[in-house]
matplotlib code that plots the C-alpha trace (Angstrom):
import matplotlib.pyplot as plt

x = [119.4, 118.2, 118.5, 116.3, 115.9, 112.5, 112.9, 110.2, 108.3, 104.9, 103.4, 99.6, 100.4, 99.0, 102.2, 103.2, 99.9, 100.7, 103.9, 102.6, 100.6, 103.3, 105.9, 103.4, 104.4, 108.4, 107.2, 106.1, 109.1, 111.8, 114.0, 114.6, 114.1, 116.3, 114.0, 115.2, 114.0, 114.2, 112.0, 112.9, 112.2, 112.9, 113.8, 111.7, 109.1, 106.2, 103.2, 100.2, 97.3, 99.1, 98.1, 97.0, 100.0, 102.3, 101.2, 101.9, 105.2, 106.0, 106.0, 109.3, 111.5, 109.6, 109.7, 113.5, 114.3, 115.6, 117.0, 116.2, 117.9, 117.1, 118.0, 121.0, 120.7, 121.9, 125.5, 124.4, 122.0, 124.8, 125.8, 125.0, 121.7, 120.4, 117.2, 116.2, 112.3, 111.4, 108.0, 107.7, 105.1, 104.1, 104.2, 104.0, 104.8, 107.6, 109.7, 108.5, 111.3, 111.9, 112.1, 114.5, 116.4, 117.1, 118.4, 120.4, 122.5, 125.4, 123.6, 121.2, 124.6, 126.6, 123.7, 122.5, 125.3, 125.1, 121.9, 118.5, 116.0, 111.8, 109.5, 106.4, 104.4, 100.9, 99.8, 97.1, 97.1, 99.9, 103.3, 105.2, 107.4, 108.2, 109.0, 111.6, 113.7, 113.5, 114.9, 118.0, 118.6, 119.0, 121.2, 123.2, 124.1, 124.9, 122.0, 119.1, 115.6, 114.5, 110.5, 107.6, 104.3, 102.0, 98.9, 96.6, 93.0, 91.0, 88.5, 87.2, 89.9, 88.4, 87.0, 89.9, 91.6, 88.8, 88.6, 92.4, 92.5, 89.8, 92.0, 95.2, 93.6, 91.3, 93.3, 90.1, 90.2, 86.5, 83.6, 83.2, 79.3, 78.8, 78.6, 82.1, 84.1, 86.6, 90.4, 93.5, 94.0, 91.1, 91.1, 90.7, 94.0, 96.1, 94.7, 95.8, 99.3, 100.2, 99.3, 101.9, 104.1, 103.6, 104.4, 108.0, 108.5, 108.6, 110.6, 112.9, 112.4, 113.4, 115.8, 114.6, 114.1, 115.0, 111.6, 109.5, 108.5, 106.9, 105.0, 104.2, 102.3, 100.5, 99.0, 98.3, 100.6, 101.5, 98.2, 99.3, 96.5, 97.7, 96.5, 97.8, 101.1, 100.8, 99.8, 102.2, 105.3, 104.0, 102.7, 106.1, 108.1, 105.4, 105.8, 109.5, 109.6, 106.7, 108.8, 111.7, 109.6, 108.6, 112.0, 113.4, 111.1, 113.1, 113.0, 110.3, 108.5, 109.8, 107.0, 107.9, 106.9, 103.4, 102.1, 103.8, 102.7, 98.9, 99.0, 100.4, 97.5, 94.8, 96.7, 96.9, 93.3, 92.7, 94.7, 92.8, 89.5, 89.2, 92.5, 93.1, 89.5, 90.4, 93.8, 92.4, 90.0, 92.9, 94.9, 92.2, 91.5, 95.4, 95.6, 96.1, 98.5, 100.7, 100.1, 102.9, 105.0, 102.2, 102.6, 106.1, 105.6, 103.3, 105.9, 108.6, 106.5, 105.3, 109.5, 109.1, 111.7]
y = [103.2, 103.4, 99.9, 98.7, 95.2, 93.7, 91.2, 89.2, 86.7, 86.0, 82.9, 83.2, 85.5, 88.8, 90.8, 89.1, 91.0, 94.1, 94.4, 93.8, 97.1, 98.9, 98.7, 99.6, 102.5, 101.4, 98.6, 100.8, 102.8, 100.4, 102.7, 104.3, 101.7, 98.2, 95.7, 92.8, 90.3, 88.0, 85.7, 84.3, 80.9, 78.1, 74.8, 73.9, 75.5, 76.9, 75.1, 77.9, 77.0, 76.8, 73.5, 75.0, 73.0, 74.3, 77.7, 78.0, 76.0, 79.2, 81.0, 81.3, 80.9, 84.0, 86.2, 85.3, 86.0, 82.3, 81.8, 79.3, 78.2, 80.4, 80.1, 82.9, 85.7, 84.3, 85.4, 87.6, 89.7, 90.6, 94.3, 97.6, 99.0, 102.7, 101.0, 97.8, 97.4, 94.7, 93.2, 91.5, 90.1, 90.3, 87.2, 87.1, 90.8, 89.8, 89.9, 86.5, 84.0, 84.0, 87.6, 87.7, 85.3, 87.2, 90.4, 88.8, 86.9, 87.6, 88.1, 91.1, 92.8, 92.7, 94.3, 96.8, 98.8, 102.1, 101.5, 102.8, 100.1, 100.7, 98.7, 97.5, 95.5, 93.6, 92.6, 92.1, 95.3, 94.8, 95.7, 98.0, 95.9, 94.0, 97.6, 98.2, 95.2, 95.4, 98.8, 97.8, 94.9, 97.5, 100.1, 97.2, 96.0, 99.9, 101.0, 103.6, 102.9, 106.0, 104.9, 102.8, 101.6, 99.4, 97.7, 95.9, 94.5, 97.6, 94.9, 95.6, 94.2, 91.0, 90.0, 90.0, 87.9, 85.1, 86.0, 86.0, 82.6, 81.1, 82.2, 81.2, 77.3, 77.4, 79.3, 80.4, 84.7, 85.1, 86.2, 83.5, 82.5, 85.1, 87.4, 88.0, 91.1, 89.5, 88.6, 89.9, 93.7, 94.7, 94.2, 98.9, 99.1, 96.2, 98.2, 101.6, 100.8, 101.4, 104.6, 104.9, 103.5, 106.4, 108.3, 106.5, 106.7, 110.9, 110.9, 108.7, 110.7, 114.6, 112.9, 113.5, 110.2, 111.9, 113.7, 110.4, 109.6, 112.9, 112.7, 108.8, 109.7, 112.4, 110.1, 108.2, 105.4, 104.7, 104.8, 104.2, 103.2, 104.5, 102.0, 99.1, 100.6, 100.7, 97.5, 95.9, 97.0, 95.2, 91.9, 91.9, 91.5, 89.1, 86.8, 86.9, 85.1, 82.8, 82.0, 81.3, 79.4, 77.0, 76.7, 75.0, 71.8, 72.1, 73.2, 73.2, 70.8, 69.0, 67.0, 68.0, 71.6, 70.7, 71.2, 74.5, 75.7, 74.8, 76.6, 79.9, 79.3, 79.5, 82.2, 84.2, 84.0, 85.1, 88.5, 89.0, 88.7, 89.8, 92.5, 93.6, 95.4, 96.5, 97.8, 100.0, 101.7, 102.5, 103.3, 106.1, 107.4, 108.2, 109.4, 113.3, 112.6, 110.8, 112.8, 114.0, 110.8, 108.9, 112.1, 111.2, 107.6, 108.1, 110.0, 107.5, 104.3, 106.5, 107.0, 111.2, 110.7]
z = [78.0, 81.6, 83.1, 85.7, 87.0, 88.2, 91.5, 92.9, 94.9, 94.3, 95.9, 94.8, 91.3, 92.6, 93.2, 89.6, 88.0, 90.0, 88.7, 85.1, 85.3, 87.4, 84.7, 81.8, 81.2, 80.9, 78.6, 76.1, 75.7, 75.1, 72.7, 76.4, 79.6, 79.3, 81.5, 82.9, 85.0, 87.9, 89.6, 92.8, 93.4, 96.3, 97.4, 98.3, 96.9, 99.2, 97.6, 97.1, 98.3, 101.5, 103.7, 107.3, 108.8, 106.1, 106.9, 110.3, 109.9, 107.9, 110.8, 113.0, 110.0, 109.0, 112.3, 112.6, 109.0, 108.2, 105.0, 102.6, 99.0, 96.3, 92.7, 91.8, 89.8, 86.1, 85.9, 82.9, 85.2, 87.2, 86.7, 87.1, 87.3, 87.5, 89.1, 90.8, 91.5, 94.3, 94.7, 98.2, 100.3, 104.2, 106.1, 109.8, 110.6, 108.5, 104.8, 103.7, 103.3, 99.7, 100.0, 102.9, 102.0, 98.5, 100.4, 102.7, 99.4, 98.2, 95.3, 96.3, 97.7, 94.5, 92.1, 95.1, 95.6, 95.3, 93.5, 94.0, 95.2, 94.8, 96.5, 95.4, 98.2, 98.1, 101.2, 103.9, 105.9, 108.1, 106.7, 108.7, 110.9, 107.2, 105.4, 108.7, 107.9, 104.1, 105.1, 106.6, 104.1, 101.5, 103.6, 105.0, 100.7, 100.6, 98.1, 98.5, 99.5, 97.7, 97.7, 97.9, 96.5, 99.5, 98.5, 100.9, 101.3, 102.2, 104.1, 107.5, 109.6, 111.1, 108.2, 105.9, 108.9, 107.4, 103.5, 103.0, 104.7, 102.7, 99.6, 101.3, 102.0, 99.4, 96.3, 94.9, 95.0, 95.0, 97.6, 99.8, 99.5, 97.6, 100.2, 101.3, 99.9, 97.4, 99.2, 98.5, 96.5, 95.1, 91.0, 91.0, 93.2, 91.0, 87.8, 89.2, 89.9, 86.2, 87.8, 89.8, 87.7, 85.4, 87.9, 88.8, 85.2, 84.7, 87.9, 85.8, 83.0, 84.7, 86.7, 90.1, 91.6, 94.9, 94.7, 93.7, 97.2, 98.1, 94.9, 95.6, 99.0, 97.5, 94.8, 97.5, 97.1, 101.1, 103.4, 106.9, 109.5, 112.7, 114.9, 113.2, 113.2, 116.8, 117.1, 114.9, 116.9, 119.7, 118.2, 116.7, 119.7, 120.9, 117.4, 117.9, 121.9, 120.1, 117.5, 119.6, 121.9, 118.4, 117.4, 120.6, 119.2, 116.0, 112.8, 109.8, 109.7, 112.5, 114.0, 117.2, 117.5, 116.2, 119.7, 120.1, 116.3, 117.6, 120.6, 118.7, 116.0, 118.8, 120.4, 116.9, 116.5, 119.5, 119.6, 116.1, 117.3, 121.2, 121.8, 119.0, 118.9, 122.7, 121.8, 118.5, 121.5, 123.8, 120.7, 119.7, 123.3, 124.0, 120.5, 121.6, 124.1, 121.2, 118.3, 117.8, 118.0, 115.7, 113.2, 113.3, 112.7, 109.6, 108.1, 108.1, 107.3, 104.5, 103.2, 103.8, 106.9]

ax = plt.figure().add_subplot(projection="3d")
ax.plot(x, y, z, "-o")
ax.set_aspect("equal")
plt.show()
């Protein structure tokens, strides 16, 4: 029997239906794959639909990978696995804080050892500063990041910035007025994961997991959008002075760095609407002088380094 263990956080239910058609294909073969499973949970709990204070609360303790109490693995889940599967989200450039506070435990160390770890992510559009440190959370508990799934909101830019945060405030996933494109992971891409699933699965199967990656990106399983991934590193280093700059008032919800949490908001808001269009341009006009570094880039963000 192949054991493989299921992790994850899902604040809004998405990455929980993902999953669902992800491991389809390992469902219905149970003579062969042993499935276990383990939600993450957290005290306290982050409420969904988010409050617009709660939600940019979340926000230093997220850049600066803050760790909150989680419930423990049940002593019976703890042992070897040939395969652990981690669903995660993106907040804040970041692992979100169930998430990172899971592979930082002591728990995520014992079971990951010399284990290889999948990733299955469901997020906005921005994710590559997030996959980096869920990187070296699993080399630094000694397993193998062997590959990755990423699925985001294929939404013009700007106007996913407002559709995910009427879904976020609101907790209704559907088109705003009518008119908006839906928030979130589009019902086709949540459906087609069983897709790659099936794929994972005859990796499994022939026993070369090492290969899985390679045929991941071909399927299509990792699109990186170059300027973003640009962008990203920067705003990243940005977030974390910000952050730092919030957490002097305190920590979350500590009245005190209200002020501070408002003036980042308006800030945030800004650098979405008014650079972030300036720095895709400059992005695209330099593009040939840095080709071969962005070439570079894509390839690691997509696991092929």
């Amino acid at each position: 029997m192949f054991k493989i263990l299921v992790v994850h956080y899902s604040q809004s239910g998405q990455l929980t239906d993902i999953l669902s058609n992800f491991l389809e294909t390992f469902k219905k073969k149970p003579h062969e794959y042993q499935l276990f499973y383990h939600t993450i949970k957290t005290e306290p709990e982050f409420a969904f639909p988010w409050t617009s204070a709660r939600f940019y609360d979340a926000f230093p303790e997220s850049v600066m990978e803050s760790r909150v109490k989680i419930n423990s693995i049940p002593k019976e889940l703890i042992q070897k696995y040939d395969l652990i599967i981690l669903g995660y989200q993106v907040w804040y450039l970041s692992l979100s804080i169930p998430i990172s506070s899971f592979v930082q435990s002591e728990d995520f160390k014992k079971i990951a050892k010399d284990t290889a770890v999948f990733s299955v992510n469901a997020c906005r559009n921005m994710w590559y500063m997030a996959y980096d440190r869920l990187n070296f959370h699993i080399e630094k508990a000694g397993a193998k990041h062997l590959g990755h799934l990423v699925l985001y909101d294929k939404t013009q830019n700007l106007i996913s910035v407002f559709t995910i945060i009427y879904w976020m405030l609101g907790g209704i996933k559907d088109r705003y007025l009518g008119i908006f494109p839906k928030p979130g992971v589009s019902d086709e891409d949540i459906k087609s994961s069983a897709n790659y699933g099936e794929l994972l699965e005859k990796h499994v199967r022939s026993n070369q997991l090492s290969q899985v990656q390679t045929e991941m990106v071909k399927a299509g399983s990792v699109h990186v959008l170059p300027h973003m991934m640009s962008m990203e590193k920067k705003a990243k280093r940005i977030f974390q002075i910000w952050a730092k700059f919030v957490l002097k008032k305190g920590g979350p919800s500590n009245p005190n760095r209200a002020f501070r949490l408002k003036l980042f908001k308006y800030y945030l808001l800004f650098m979405i609407y008014f650079v972030s269009t300036i720095a895709m341009l400059l992005f695209y006009l330099f593009y040939p002088i840095n080709a071969r570094k962005i070439r570079k880039n894509i390839r690691h963000f997509q696991g092929l380094d």
